[in-house]
N, C-alpha and C positions, 0 to 999 in steps of 0.2 A: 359145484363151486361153493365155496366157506364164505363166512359170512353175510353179514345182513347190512352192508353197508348201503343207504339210498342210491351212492352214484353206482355200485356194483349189480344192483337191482335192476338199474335202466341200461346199465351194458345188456343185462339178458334178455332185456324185453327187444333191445335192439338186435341182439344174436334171432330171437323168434323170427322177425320180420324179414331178415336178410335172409335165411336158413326159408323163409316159404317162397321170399321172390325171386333166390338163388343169382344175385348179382354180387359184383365184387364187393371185398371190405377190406379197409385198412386199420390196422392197429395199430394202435402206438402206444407209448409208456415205455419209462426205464425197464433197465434189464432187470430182469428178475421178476417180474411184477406177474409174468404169465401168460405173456402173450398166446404161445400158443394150447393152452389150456383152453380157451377161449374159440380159438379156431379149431379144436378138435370139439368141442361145444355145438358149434354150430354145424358139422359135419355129424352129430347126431341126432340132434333137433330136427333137418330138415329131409326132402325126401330121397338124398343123395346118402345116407346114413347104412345103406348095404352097401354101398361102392367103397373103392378103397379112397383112404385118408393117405396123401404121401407130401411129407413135410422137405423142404428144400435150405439146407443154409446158403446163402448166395455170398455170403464171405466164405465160403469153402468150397465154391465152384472152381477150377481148373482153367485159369485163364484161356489156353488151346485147346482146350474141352468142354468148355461151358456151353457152346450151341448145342453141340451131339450130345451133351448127359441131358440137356432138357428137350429138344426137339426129334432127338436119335438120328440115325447115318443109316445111309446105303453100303452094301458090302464093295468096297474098295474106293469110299469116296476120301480115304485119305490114308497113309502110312501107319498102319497096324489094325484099320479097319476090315478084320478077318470075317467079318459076317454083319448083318442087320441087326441095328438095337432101336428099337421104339423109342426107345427116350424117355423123360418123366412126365410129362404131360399124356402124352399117349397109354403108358401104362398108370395112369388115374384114369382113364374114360370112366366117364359116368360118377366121379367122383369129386372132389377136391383135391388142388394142390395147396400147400401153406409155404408163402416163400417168406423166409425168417431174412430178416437184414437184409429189406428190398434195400435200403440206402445204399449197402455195397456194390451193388450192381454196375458192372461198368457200361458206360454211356451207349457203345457199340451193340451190346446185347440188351439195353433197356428199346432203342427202337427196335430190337427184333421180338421182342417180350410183346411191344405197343401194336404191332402187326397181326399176331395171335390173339390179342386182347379184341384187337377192333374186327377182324375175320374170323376169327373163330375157327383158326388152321394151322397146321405147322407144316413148315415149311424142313422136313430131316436134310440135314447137309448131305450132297449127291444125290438128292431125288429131282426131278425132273417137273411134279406133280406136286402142290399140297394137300394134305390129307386133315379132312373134317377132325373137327376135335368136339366134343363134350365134357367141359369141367367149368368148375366153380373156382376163382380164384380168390385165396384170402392172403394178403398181405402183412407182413408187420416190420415195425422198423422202432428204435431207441433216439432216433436221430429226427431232426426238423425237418421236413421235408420240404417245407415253405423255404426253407434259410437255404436248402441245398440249391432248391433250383434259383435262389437268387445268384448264387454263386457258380451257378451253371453247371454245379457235378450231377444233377438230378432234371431229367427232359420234364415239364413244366406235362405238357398234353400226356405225359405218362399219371404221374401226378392224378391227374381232373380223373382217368379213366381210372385208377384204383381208388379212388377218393368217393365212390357212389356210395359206401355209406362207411363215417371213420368213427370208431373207438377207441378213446384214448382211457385207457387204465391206470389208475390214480395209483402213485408208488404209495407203500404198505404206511409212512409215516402219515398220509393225509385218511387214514383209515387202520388208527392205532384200538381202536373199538373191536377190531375182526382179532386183534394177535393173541387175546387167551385163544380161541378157538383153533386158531392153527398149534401154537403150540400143545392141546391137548390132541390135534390131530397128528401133528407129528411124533410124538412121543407115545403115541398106541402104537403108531406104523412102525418105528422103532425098534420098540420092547418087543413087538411079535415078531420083526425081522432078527433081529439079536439075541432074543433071549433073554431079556434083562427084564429087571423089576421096572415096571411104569413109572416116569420122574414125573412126579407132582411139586411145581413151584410154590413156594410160601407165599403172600400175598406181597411183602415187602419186594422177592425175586420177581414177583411177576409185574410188581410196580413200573421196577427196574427195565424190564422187558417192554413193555409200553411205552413208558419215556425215549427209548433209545430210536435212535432215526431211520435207522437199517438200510445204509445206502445200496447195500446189495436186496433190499426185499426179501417178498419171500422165500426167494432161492439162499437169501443169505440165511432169515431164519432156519430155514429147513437144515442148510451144512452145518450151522453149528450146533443143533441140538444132534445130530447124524454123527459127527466127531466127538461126539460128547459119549456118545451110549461106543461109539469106536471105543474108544480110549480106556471108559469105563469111569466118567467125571462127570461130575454136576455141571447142566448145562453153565457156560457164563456169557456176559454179552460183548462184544468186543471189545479193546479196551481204548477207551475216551480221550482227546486229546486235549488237554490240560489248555486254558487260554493263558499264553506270554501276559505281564505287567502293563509293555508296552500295549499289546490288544484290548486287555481290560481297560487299560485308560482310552485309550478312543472307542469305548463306549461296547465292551463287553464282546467283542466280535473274536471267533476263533481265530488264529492266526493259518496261512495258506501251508495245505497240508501236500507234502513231497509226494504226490499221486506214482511220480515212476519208484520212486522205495518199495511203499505200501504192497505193490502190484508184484514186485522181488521179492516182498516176505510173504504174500499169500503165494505164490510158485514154488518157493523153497519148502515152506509149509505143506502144500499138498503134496507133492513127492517124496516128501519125509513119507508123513502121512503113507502114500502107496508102495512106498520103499522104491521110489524111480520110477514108478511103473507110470508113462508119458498120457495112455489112454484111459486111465483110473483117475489120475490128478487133473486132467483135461475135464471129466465128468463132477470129479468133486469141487473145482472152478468154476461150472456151469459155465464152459468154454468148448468149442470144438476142437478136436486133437488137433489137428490146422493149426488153427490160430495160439492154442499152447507153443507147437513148435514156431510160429512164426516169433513171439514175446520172448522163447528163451532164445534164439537167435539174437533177436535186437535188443535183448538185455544182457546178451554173453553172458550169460548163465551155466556152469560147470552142468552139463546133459550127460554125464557119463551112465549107463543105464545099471536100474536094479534087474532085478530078477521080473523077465517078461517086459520089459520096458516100454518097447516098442508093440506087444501085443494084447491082442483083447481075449 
């Protein structure tokens, strides 16, 4: 992990302890910030670290497949179930699962998650019998989890049971100290992946780089120095929204920014970028292909494909 930030320091001391008493842990922090860097961290830290590491996006689960991809099926326990799948829980024994965007989880499968949690079994749809499980669960979410279950989309006793020990990851602007060191980390990674001559910032650019908020974080720093050595152009930092007359007179505040645009021009953006290609631009979004297609859907967005669009 980069940096020598104090609050970043005591995430790892707290990654040690969890990582030797192998109880659950919840992450939290904005997107981008790393969550599961962290939970693959502590899946090598502790004595679980030869087993396998298998990461779960839970807004990309399969609404009528969400049990059987995580608990697994009996052979004929349902229409096109042509043989036995263990599931993902079963195939991590002895290991960790990291479920990404617990908050997505729908309610129905958060108490069958809270079942596994508390027995320590899973239950594969068409079995008769639950079956022992061995794993460590790490959780992470960008969302309030307090605010959810006030709201009732998030089971409250689900909560308390992944909640035994919670890390919250400070997004990259309360930890502007660490950004030279990523960006001369990513700009080796870069130059060696590309080929290019190493971009060394001037002090004034790196200033510039520090200052900036980076609402996508490190995943944001990371894409644009990455389009930058793409392209073949000097890093730049995105570009700044001017504050209206009116805003400055009530007291310097930016005026509210069209988040559904914004979110149209980084999609148009990365598919330019991939020439269309849907699971390239999903990856340079720091988005699951899912959920690109769900956005260009609900932003009716011209999807006509480039070259490989649809494949990886």
């Amino acid at each position: 992990m980069l940096g020598g930030n104090p609050t970043m320091r005591k995430i790892a001391r707290s990654i040690e302890r969890a990582a030797a008493v192998e109880c659950t842990v919840l992450v939290c922090g904005d997107t981008g910030t790393g969550k599961e860097l962290w939970a693959r961290l502590l899946h090598r830290s502790g004595p679980r670290a030869g087993k396998p590491f298998v990461p779960v996006n839970c807004g990309a689960l399969s609404p009528s497949l969400a049990e059987s991809q995580l608990f697994g099926h009996e052979k004929g326990a349902f229409t096109g179930a042509q043989g036995r799948a263990l599931g993902i829980f079963r195939a991590a024994e002895g290991g960790v699962v990291f479920l990404d965007e617990i908050g997505e989880m729908p309610l129905e499968l958060q108490a069958k998650l809270l079942r596994v949690l508390q027995q320590r079994e899973v239950f594969p749809v068409g079995a008769e019998q639950p079956v022992p499980i061995d794993v460590q669960v790490v959780a992470a979410t960008n969302r309030n989890l307090e605010e959810e279950v006030r709201k009732g989309t998030f089971r409250e006793d689900l909560y308390f049971r992944l909640n035994m020990i919670e890390l919250r990851v400070p997004p990259l602007r309360e930890r502007r100290e660490d950004i030279p060191e990523f960006i001369r980390f990513f700009s080796r990674l870069y130059s060696a992946r590309y080929r290019i001559e190493e971009w060394v910032p001037s002090a004034d650019v790196l200033a510039e780089f520090c200052s900036f908020d980076w609402p996508g974080n490190v995943r944001q720093l990371s894409h644009v120095i990455e389009q930058a050595y793409v392209l073949q152009i000097e890093p730049q930092i995105p570009q700044r929204s001017e504050p209206s007359e009116s805003s400055a007179a009530a007291g310097g505040r930016l005026p509210c920014l069209d988040l559904a645009k914004l979110r149209q021009q980084a999609i148009k953006q990365a598919l330019e970028i991939t020439r269309g290609h849907k699971a390239r631009a999903a990856k340079l979004l720091g988005v699951h292909a899912n959920t690109l297609t769900r956005m260009l859907r609900e932003d009716k967005l011209d999807t006509a494909p480039g070259d490989g669009a649809d494949e990886e």
